[in-house]
C-alpha positions in Angstrom: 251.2 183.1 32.7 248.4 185.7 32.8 248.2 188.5 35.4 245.2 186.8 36.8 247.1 183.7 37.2 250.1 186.0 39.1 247.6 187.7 41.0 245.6 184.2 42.3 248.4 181.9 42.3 246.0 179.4 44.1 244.9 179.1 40.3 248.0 178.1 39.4 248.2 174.3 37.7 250.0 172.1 40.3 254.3 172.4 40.5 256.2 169.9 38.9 259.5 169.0 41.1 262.4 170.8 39.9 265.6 168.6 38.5 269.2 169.2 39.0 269.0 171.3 35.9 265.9 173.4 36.5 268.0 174.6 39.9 271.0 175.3 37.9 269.0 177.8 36.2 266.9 179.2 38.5 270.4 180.2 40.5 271.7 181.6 37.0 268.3 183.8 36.6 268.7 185.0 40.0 272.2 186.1 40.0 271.1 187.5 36.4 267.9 188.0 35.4 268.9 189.0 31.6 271.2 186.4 31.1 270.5 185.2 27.6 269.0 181.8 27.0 272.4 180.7 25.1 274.0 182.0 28.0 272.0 179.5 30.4 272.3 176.6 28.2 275.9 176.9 27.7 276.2 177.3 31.2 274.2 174.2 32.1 275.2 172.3 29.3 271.9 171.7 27.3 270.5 172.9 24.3 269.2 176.3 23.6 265.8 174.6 22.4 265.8 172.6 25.6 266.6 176.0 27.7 264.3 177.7 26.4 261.1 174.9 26.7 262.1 175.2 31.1 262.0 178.9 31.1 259.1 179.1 29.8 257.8 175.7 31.9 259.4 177.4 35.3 257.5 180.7 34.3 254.1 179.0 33.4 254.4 176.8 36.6 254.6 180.1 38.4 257.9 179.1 39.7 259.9 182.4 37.8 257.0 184.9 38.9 258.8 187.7 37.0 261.9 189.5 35.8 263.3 192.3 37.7 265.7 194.7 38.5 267.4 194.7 41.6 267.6 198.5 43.2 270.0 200.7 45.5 266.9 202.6 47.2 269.0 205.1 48.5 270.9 205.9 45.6 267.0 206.0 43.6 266.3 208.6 45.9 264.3 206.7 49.1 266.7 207.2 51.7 264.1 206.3 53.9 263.0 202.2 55.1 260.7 200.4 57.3 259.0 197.7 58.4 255.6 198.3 59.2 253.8 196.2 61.4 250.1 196.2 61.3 247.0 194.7 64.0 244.3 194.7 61.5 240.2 193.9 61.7 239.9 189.6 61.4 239.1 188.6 57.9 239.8 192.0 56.3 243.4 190.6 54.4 242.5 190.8 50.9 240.8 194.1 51.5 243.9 196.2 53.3 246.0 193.9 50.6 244.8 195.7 47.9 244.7 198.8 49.8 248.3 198.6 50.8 249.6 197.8 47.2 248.4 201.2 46.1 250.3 203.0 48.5 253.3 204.1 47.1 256.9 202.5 48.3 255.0 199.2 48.9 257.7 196.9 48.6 256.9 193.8 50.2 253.2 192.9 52.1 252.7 189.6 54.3 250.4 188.2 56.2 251.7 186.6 59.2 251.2 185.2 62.7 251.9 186.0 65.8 251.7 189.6 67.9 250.5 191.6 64.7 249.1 190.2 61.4 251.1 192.0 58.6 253.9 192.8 57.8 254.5 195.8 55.6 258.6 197.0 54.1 258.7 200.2 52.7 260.8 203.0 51.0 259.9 206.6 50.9 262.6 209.8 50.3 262.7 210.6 53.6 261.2 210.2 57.1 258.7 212.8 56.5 257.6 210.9 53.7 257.6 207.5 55.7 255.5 209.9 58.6 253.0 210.8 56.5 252.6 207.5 54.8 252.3 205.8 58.3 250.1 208.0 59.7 247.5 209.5 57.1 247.7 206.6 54.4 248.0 203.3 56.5 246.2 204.6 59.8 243.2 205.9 57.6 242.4 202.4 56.3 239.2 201.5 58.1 240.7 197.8 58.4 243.7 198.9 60.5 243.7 198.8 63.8 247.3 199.7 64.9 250.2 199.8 63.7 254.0 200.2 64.5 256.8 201.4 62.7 260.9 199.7 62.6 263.1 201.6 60.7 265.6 200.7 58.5 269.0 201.3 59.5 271.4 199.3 57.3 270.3 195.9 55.0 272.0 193.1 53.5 270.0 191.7 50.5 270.6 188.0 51.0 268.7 186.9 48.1 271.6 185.7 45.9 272.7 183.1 48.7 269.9 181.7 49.7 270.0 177.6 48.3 267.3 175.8 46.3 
């Protein structure tokens, strides 16, 4: 898949349904992203050939968006989290999108409904980091018309357990 392609994923060509098998593996993947392709086909008893040929169908269908590592951000040196919610100007998204993925500790943007229309998580090393992020990066976007700040006290990564 190209980086356009991850970037517009409204571009993407339309999602086959997932089998039994194609679940199996996305569950392996996301308990270990660098399990080995024999690995996953031993594991779901298939070939290595036929392995292989879903990866690569489950990454080109933009259902595997990427390969990652999964990090301690306080043992990588940001001790500091928040969500960050933001009011922003109607129809500005893609604009304070692209703005907000530059910022650095961007770890997750949303747009949302409700009482405020994104939803920002970050980490920074500290909360005079996270200060000066909130209020000289994010309140100096033009497009941003308030914002407030939840910090991060103590998380539980649920990812693993979620069900497909």
């Amino acid at each position: 898949m190209s980086d356009e392609q991850m970037a517009n994923p409204g571009e993407l060509p339309p999602a086959r349904p997932l089998d039994p098998i194609d679940r199996d593996i996305l569950r392996m993947l996301r308990t270990d992203g660098r399990a080995s392709v024999r690995s996953v086909a031993e594991r779901v008893h298939i070939s290595r050939a036929n392995a292989y040929a879903r990866i690569n169908r489950l990454i080109e269908d933009g259902v595997i968006r990427g390969f990652s590592a999964r990090i301690n951000q306080e043992r990588a040196g940001q001790g500091a989290s928040a969500y960050i919610t933001l009011k922003i100007v109607q129809n500005s998204w893609r604009t304070v999108r692209e703005k907000l993925q530059e910022l650095p500790g961007t770890a997750h943007i949303a747009l949302v409904s409700g009482d405020f229309d994104v939803l920002l998580l970050v980490h920074t090393p500290d909360n005079r980091a996270l200060r000066e992020l909130v209020l000289t990066r994010i309140q100096a976007i033009p497009e941003v018309l308030g914002t407030r700040t939840l910090l991060v006290f103590e998380e539980t990564d649920l990812g693993l357990d979620t069900e497909l």
